[in-house]
FILUM-843218 format. One record per residue: x, y, z of N, C-alpha, C in turn; residue in one letter. Coordinates in pm, whole numbers, padded with zeros to 5 digits. Atoms other than C-alpha are relative to their C-alpha. Layout:
BEGIN
nxx	nyy	nzz	caxx	cayy	cazz	cxx	cyy	czz	res
X	Y	Z	X	Y	Z	X	Y	Z	A
...
***
This chain:
BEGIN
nxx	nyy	nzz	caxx	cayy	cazz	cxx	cyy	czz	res
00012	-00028	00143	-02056	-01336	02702	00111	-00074	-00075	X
-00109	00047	00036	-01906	-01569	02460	00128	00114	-00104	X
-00068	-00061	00061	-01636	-01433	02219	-00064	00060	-00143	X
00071	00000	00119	-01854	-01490	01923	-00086	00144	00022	X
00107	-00084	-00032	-02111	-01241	02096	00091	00134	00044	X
-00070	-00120	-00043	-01843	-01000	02201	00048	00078	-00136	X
-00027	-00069	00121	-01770	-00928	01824	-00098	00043	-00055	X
00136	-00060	00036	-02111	-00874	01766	-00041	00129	00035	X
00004	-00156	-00037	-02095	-00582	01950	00034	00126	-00058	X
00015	-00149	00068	-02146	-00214	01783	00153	00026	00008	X
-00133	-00103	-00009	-01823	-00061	01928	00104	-00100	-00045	X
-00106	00085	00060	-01618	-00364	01820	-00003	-00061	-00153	X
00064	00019	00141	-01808	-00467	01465	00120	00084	-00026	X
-00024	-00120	00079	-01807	-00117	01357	00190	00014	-00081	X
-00129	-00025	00027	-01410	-00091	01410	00062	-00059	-00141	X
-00059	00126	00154	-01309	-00408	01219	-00076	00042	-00120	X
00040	-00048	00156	-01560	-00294	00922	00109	00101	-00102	X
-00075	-00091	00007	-01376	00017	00932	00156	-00024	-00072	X
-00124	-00018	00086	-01061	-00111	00886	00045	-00104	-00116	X
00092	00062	00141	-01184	-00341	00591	00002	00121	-00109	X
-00022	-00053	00063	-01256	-00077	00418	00110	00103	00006	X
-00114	-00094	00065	-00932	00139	00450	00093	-00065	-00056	X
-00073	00073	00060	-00757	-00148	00351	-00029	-00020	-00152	X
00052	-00012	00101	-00968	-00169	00047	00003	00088	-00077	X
-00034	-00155	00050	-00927	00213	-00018	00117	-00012	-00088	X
-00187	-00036	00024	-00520	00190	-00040	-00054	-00056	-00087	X
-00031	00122	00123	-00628	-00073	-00346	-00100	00072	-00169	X
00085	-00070	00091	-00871	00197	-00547	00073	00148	00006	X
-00043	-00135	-00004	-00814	00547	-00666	-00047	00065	00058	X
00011	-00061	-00060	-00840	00804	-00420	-00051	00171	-00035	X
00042	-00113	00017	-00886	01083	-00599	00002	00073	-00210	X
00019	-00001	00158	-00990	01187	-00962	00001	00108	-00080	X
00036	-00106	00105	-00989	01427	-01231	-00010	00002	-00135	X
00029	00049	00154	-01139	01462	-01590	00032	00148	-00027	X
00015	-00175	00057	-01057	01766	-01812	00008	-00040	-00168	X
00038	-00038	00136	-01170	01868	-02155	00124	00079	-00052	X
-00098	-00059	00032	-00943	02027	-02405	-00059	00035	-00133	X
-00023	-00011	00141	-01005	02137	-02760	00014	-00090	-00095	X
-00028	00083	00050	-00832	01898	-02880	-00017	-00195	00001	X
00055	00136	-00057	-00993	01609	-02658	-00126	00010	00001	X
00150	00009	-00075	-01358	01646	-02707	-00063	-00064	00100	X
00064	00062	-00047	-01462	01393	-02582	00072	-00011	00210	X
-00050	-00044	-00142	-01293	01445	-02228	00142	-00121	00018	X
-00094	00109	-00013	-01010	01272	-02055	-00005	-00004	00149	X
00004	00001	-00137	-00966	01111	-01703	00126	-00014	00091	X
-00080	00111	-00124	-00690	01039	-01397	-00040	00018	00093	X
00106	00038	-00166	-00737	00909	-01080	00155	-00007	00031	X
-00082	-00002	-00110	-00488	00916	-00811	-00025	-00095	00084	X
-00007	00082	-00128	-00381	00643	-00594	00084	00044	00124	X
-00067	-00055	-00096	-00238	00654	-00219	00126	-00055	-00022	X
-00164	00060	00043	00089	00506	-00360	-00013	00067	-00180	X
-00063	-00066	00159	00262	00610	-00669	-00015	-00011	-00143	X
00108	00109	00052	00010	00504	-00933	-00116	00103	-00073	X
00070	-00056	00079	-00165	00700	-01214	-00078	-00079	-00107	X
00046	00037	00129	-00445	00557	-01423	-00086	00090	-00088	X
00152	-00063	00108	-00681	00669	-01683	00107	00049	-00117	X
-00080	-00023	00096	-00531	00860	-01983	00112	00083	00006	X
-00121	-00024	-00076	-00221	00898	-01811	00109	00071	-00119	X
-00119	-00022	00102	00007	00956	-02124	-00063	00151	-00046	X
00109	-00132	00060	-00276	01247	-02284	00021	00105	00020	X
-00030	-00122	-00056	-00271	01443	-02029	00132	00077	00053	X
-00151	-00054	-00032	00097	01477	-01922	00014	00071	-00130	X
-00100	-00079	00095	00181	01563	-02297	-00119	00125	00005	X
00058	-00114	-00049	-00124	01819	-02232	00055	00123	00102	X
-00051	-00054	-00142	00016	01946	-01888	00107	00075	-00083	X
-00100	00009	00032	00323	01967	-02057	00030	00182	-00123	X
00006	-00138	00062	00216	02272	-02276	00023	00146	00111	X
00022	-00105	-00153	00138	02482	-01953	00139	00034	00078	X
-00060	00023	-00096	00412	02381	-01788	00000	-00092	00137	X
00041	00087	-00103	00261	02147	-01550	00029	-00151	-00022	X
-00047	00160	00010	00437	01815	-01433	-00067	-00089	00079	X
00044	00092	-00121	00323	01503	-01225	00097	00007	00073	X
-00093	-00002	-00160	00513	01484	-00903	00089	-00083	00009	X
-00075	00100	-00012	00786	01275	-00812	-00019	-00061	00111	X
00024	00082	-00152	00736	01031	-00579	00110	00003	00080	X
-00138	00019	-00055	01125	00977	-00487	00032	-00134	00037	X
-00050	00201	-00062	01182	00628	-00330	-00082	-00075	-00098	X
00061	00100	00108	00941	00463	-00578	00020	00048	-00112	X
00031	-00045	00159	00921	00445	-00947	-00128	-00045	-00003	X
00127	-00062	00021	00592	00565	-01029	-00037	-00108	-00161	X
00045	00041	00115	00398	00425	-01348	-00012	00102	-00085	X
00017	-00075	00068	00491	00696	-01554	00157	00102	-00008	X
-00099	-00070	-00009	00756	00934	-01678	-00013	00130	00070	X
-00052	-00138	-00110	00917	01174	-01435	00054	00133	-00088	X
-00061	-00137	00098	00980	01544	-01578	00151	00016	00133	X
-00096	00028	-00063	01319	01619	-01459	-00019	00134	00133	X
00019	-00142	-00094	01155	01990	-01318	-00132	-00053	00075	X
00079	00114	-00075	00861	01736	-01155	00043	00098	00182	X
00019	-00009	-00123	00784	01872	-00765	00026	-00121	00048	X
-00018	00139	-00057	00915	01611	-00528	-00133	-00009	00088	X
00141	00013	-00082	00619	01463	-00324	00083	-00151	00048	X
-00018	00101	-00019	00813	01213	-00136	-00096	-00080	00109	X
00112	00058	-00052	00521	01166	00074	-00103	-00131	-00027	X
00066	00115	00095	00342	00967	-00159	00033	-00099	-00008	X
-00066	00124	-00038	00576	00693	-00143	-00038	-00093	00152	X
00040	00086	-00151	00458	00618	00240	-00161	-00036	00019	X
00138	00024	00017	00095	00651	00140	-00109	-00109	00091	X
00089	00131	-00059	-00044	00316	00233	-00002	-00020	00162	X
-00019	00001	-00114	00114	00328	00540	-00074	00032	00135	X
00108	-00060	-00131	-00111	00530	00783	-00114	-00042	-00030	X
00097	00109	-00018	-00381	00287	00620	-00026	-00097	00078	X
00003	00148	-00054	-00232	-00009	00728	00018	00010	00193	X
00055	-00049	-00134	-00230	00163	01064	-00088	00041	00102	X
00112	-00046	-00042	-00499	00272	01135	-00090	-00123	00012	X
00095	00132	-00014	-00646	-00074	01011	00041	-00071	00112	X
-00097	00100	-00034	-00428	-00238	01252	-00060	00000	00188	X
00073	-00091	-00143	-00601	-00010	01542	-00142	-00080	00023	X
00148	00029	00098	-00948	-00129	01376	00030	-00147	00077	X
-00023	00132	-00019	-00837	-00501	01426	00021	-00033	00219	X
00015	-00015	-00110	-00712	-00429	01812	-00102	00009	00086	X
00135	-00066	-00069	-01013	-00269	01919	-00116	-00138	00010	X
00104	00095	00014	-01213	-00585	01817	00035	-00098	00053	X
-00047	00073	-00082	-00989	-00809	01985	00061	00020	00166	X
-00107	-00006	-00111	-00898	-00640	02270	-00055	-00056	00146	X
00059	00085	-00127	-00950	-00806	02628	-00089	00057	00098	X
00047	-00100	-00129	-01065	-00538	02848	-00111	00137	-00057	X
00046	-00116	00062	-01320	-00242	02814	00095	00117	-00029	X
-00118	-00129	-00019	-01023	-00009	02906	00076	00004	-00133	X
-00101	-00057	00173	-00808	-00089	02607	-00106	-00025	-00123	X
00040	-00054	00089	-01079	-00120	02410	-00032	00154	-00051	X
00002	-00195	00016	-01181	00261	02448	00124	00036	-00034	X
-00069	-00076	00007	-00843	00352	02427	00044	-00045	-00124	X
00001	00044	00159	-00776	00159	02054	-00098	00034	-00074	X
00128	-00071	00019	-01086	00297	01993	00032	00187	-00068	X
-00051	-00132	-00043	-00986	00638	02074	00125	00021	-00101	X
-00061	-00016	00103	-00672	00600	01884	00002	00024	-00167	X
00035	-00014	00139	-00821	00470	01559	-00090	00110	-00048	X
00066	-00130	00051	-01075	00761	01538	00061	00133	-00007	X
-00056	-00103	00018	-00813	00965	01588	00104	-00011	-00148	X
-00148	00052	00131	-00552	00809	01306	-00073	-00016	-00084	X
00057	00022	00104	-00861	00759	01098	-00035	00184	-00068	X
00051	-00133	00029	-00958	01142	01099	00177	00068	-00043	X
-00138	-00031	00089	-00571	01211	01025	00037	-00045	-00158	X
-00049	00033	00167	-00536	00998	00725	-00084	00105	-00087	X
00122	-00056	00130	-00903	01104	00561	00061	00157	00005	X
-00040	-00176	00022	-00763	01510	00618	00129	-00017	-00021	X
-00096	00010	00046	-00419	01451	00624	00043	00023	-00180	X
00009	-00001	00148	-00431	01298	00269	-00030	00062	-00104	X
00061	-00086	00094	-00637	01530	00109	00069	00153	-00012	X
-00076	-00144	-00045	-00452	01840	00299	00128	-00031	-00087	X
-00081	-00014	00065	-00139	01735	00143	00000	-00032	-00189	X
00019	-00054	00156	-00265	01672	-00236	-00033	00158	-00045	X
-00005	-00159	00061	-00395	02042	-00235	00126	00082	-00001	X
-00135	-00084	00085	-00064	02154	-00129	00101	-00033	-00071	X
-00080	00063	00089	00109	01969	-00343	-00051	00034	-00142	X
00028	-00078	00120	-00123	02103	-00622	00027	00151	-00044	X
-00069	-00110	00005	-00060	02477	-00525	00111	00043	-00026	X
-00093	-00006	00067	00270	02383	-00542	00057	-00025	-00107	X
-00020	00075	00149	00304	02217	-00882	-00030	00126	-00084	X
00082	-00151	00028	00041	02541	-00990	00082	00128	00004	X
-00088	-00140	-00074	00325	02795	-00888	00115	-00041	-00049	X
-00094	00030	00059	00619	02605	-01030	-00033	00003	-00135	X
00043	00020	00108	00511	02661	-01347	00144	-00012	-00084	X
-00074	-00020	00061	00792	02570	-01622	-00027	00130	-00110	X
-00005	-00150	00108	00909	02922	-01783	00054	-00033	-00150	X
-00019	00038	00121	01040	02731	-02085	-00116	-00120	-00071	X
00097	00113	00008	00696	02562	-02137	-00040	00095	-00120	X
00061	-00052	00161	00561	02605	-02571	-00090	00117	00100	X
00068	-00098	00014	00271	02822	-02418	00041	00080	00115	X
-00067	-00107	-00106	00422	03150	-02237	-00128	00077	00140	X
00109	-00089	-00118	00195	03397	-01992	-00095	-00041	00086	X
00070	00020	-00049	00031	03159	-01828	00006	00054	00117	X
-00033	-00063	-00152	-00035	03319	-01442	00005	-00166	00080	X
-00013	00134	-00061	00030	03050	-01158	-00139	00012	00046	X
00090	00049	00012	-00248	02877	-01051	-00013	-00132	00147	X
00012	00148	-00078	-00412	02617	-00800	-00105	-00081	-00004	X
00150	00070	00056	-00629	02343	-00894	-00083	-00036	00123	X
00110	00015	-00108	-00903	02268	-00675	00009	-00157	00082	X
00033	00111	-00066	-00890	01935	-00440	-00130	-00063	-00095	X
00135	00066	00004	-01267	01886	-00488	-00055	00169	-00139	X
00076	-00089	00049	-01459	02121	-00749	00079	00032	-00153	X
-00012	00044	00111	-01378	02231	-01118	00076	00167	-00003	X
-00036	-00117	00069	-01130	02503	-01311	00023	00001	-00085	X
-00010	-00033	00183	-01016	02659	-01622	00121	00045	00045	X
-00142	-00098	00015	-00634	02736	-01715	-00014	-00025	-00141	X
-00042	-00013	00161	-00577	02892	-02081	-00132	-00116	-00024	X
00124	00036	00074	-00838	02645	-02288	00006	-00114	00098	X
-00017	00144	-00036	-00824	02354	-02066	-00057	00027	00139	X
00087	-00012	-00157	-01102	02274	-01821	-00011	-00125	00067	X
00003	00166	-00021	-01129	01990	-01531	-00084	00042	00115	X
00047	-00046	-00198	-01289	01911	-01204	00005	-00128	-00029	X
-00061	00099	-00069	-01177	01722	-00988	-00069	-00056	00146	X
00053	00038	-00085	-01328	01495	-00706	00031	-00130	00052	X
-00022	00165	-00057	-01343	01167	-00483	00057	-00105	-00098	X
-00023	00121	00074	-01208	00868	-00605	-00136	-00144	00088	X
00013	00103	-00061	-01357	00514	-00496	00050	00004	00127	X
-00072	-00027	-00162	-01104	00530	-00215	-00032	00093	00047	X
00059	-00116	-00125	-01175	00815	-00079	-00189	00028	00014	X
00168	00047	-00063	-01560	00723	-00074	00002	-00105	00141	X
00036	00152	-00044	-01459	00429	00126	00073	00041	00146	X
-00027	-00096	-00099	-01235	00644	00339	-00100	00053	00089	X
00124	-00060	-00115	-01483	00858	00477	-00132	-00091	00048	X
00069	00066	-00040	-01715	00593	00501	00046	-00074	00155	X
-00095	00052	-00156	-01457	00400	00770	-00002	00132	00091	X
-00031	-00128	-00109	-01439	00741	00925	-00157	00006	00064	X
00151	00067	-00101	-01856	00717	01016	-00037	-00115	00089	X
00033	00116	-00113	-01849	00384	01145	00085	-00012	00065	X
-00080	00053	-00087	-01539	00442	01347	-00047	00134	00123	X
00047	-00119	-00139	-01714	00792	01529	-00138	-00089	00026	X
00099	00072	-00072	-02030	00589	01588	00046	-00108	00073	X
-00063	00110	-00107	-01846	00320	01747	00035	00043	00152	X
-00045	-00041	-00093	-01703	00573	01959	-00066	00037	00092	X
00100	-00020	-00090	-01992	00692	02079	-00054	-00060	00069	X
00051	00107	-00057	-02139	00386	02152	00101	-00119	00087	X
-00161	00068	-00058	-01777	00295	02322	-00042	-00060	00136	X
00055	00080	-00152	-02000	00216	02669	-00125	-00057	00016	X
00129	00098	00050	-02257	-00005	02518	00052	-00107	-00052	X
-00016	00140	-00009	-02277	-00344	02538	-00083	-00066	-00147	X
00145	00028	00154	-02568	-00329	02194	00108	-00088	-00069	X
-00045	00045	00139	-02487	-00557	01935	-00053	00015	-00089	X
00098	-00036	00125	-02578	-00546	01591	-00127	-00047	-00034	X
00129	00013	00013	-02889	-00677	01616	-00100	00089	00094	X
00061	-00167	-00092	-02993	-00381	01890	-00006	00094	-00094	X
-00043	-00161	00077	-02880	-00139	01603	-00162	00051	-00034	X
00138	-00062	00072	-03307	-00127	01472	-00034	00103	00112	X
00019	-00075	-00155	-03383	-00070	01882	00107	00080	00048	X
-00114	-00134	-00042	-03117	00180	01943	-00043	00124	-00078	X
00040	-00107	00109	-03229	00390	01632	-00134	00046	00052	X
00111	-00060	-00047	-03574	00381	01733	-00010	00093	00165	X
-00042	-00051	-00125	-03449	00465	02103	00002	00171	00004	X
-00061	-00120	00021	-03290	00764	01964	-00074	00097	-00089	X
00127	-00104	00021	-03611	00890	01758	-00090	00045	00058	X
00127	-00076	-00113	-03823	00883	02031	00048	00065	00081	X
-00058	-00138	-00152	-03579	01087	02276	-00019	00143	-00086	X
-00027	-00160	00110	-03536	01337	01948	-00160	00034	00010	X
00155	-00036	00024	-03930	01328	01922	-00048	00065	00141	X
-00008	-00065	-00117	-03967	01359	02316	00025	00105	00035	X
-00067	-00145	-00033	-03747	01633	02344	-00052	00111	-00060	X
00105	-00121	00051	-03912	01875	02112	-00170	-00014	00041	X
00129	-00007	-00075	-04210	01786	02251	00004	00031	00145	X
-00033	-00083	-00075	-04104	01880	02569	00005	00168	00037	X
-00059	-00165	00057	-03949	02210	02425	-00140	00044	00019	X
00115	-00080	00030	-04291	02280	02327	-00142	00020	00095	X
00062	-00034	-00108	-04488	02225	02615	00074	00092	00130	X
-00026	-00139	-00089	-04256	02431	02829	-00029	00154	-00054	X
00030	-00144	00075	-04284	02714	02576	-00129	00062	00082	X
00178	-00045	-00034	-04680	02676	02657	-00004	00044	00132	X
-00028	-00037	-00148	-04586	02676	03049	00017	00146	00040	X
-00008	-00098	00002	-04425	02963	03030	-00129	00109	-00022	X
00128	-00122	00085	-04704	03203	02819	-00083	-00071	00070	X
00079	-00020	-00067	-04929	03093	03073	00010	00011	00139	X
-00030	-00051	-00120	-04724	03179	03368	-00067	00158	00026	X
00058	-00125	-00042	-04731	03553	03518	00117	00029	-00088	X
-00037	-00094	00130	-04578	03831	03317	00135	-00021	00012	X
-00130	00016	-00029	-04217	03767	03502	00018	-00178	-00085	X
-00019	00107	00014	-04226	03433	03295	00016	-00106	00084	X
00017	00125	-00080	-04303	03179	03590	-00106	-00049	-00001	X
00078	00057	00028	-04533	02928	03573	-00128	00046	00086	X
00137	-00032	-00069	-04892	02994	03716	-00008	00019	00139	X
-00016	00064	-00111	-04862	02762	03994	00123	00081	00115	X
-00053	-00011	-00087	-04590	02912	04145	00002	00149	-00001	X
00083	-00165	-00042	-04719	03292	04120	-00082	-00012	00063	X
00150	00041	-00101	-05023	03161	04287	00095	00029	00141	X
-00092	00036	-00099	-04797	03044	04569	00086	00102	00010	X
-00094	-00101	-00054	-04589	03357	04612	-00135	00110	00056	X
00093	-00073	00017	-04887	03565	04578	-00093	-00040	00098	X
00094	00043	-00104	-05080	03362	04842	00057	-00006	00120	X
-00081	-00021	-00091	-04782	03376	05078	00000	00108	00029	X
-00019	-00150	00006	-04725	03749	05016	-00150	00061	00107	X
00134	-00001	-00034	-05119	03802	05082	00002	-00060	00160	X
-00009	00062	-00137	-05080	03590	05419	00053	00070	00101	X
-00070	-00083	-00054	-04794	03771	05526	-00060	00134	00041	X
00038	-00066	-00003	-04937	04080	05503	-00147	00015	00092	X
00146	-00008	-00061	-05280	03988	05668	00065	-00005	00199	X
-00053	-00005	-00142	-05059	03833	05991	00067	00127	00049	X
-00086	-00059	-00071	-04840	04152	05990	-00132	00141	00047	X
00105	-00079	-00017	-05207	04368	05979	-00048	-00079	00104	X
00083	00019	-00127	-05350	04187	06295	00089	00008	00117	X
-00091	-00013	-00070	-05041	04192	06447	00009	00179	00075	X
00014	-00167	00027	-05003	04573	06415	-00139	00002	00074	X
00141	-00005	-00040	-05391	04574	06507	-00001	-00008	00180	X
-00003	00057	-00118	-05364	04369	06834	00092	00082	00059	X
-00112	-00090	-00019	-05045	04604	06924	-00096	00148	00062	X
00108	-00114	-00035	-05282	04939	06866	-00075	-00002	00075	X
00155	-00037	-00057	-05602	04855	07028	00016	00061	00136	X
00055	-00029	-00104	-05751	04987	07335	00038	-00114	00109	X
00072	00141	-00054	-05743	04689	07611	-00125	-00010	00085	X
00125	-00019	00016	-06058	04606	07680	-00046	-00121	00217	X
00044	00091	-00115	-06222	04441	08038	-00124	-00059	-00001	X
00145	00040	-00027	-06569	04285	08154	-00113	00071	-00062	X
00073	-00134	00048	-06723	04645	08141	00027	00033	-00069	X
-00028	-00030	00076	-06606	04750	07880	00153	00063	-00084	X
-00147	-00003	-00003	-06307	04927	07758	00063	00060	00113	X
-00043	-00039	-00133	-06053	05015	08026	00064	00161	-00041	X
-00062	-00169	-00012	-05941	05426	08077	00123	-00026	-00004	X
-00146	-00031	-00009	-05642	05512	08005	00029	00148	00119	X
-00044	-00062	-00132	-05499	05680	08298	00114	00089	-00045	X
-00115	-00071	-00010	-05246	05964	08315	00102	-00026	00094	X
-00040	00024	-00092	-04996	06013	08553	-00025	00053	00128	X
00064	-00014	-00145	-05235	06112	08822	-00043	-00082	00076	X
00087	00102	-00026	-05401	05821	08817	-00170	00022	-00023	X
00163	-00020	00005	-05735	05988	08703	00038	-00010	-00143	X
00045	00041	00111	-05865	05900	08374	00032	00119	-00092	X
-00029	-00085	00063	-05781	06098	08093	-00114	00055	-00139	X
***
């Protein structure tokens, strides 16, 4: 197999696609939110990048937030595109962001070059594992980083009584007049996308298919799914026309014709045992112990 044809292959493609697009991710917003206000009819948006990096109507909503009590985060090692409140949650996390991208891609790239089946599975193995860390990772630490922001509320913020609060990752809320929801970005579409073609790779980690097998592999895999319930359903029928102990016909017959057998040899047996024995003339006397007939 030349080299050309060895990249063609499913479990090695897939990877490199994979880490294409997480590289592409780190370069889009990851994660978004629009909220309405009273005073914003018409709505307002930001998006979240995996580095330190706010767009949309970035200025709006801070002096919004800003009523509540609610700050943007501090990154710490970077300066951010935006002003830092000085009571701001640190999130120095955010600053390393890209990082477990460019790692994961780096896995992605290995896997497609690597020499041997052995380290391919096992770069393989890695990246589906470092890919399923970033896509949860990332997301696990924006929620608690929102709970925590939600709970620091500034007590010298214009509007008083607000209760603390935690905004939703994915889905939509209301604090005091101000409503948002919040969801995927671009990047994190592109994310979880690398995360499908790096578990199908895996699966297919001891297949030689290349991407032009992928039509005949699919169909492979409808006719086993189709097979199999068709199967299912002729054993069902097997069954309900076995005997009442749920075994098939055939092999109640066959116990039942053994049983029957048994029983006939252990009745002639028994028989031949009982009888009389019998001579020329007829049957023979049974004798006492006189020797005269009884």
């Amino acid at each position: 197999m030349t080299r050309i044809e060895r990249f063609a292959e499913i479990r090695r493609l897939l990877p490199l696609v994979a880490a294409a697009l997480l590289l592409v991710a780190v370069l889009l917003p990851m994660w978004r939110i629009t909220l309405e206000a009273p005073q914003y009819p018409d709505g307002m948006l930001v998006e979240l990048y995996a580095y330190p990096r706010l767009e949309g109507d970035v200025r709006e909503i801070q002096g919004l937030n800003r009523y509540v009590g609610f700050y943007y985060p501090d990154p710490v090692y970077l300066e951010p595109n935006y002003d830092v409140h000085e009571k701001a949650i640190a999130v120095p996390e955010w600053s390393v962001g890209p990082l477990p991208f460019v790692a994961v891609a780096a896995a992605g790239v290995f896997v497609a070059l690597a020499p041997t089946v052995r380290k391919l599975k096992l770069g393989l193995a890695c990246q589906l594992v470092g890919t399923i860390t970033v896509f949860a990772g990332m997301f696990a630490f924006i929620q608690y980083r929102l709970h925590q922001a939600g709970h620091a509320l500034d007590p010298d913020a214009p509007m008083r009584g607000i209760e603390p609060f935690t905004p939703p990752l994915l889905g939509s809320y209301e604090i005091a007049n101000i409503s948002g929801v919040a969801w995927f970005g671009p990047g994190g579409y592109l994310t979880a996308a690398a995360l499908v073609l790096v578990v199908v790779a895996f699966v297919l980690r001891d297949s030689e298919a290349t991407i032009g097998d992928a039509p005949a592999l699919v169909a492979e895999k409808s006719d086993l799914v189709r097979n199999g319930s068709r199967s299912t359903g002729d054993d069902s029928s097997d069954r309900r026309d076995g005997d009442s102990s749920g075994r098939p016909e055939s092999v109640a017959s066959r116990n039942a014709t053994s049983d029957a057998t048994g029983s006939d040899d252990e009745s002639t047996s028994q028989t031949g045992s009982d009888a009389p024995a019998t001579t020329e003339n007829g049957p023979q006397a049974t004798r006492g112990d006189g020797g005269e007939p009884r």
